[in-house]
C-alpha positions in Angstrom: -9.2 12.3 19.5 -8.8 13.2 15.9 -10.2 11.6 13.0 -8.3 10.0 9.6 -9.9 9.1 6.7 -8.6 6.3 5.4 -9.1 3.6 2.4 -9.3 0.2 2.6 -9.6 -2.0 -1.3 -11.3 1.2 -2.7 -13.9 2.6 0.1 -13.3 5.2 2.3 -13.7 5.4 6.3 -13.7 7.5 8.7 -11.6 7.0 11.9 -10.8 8.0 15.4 -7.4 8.5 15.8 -5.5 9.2 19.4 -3.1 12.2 18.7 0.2 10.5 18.2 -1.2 7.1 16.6 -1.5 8.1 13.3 1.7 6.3 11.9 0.3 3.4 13.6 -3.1 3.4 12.6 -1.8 4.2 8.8 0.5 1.1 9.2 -2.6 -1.2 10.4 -4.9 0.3 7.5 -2.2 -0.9 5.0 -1.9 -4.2 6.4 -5.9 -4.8 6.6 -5.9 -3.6 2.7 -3.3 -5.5 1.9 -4.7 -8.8 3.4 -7.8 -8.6 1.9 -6.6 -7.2 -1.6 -4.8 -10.3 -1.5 -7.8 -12.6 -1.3 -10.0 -11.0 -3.3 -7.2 -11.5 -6.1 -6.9 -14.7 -5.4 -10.3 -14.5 -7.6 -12.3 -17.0 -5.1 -14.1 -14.8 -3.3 -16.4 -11.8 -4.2 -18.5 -10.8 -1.5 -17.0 -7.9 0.6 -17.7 -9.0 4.1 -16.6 -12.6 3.6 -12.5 -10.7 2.0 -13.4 -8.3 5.8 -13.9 -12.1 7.7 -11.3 -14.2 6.1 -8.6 -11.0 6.1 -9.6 -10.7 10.3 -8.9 -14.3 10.8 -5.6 -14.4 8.7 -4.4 -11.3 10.6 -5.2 -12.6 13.9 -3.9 -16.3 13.3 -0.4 -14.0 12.4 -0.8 -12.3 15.5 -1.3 -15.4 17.7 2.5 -16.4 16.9 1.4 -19.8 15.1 3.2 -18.4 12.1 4.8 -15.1 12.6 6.1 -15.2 8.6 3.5 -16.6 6.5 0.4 -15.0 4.6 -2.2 -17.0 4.0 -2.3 -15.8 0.7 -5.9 -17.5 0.0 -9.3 -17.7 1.4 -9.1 -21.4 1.8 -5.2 -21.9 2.4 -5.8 -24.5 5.0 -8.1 -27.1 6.1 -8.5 -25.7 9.7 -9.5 -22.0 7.9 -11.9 -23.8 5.1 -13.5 -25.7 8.3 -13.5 -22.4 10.3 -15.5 -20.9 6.6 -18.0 -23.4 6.6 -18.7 -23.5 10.1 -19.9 -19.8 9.6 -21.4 -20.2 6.4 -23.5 -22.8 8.3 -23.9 -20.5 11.0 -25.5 -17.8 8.9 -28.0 -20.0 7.1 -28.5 -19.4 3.3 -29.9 -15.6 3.6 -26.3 -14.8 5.3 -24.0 -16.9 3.6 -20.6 -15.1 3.3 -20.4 -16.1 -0.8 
């Protein structure tokens, strides 16, 4: 296995890479930067790992097939996702809160 560094909104990593899935891998690191260079410009959200969470959940509700066209271009673009924040913002307690 080989190893790619890549960059995702500005910091580097360093990742393992089956010979013959670099164009892939290189596809999904775009699409994970975009996403969450797309929330954190939506100016609402500053903390890091709460872009990482909301950017996972938008990616994997467009992989689910519940809407195979649309971005949620927003860290709060619907109610179900806003609920789905709070509920892990309650989850973490005040120490771990995501903002």
């Amino acid at each position: 296995m080989k190893q790619m560094e890549v960059t995702i909104m500005g910091q580097s990593y360093l990742l393992g890479c089956p010979e013959g899935g670099e164009a892939a891998l290189t596809s999904a690191v775009a699409q994970v930067d975009r996403e969450m260079s797309t929330i954190r410009d939506a100016g609402k959200v500053k903390a890091r790992e709460r872009i990482a969470v909301l950017a996972a959940l938008n990616l994997a509700y467009q992989l689910a097939g519940t809407a195979p066209s649309t971005v949620v271009a927003g860290p709060i673009a619907s109610p179900e996702l806003d609920a789905l924040v709070k509920r892990l913002d309650d989850a973490l307690g005040h120490d771990g809160q995501l903002i």
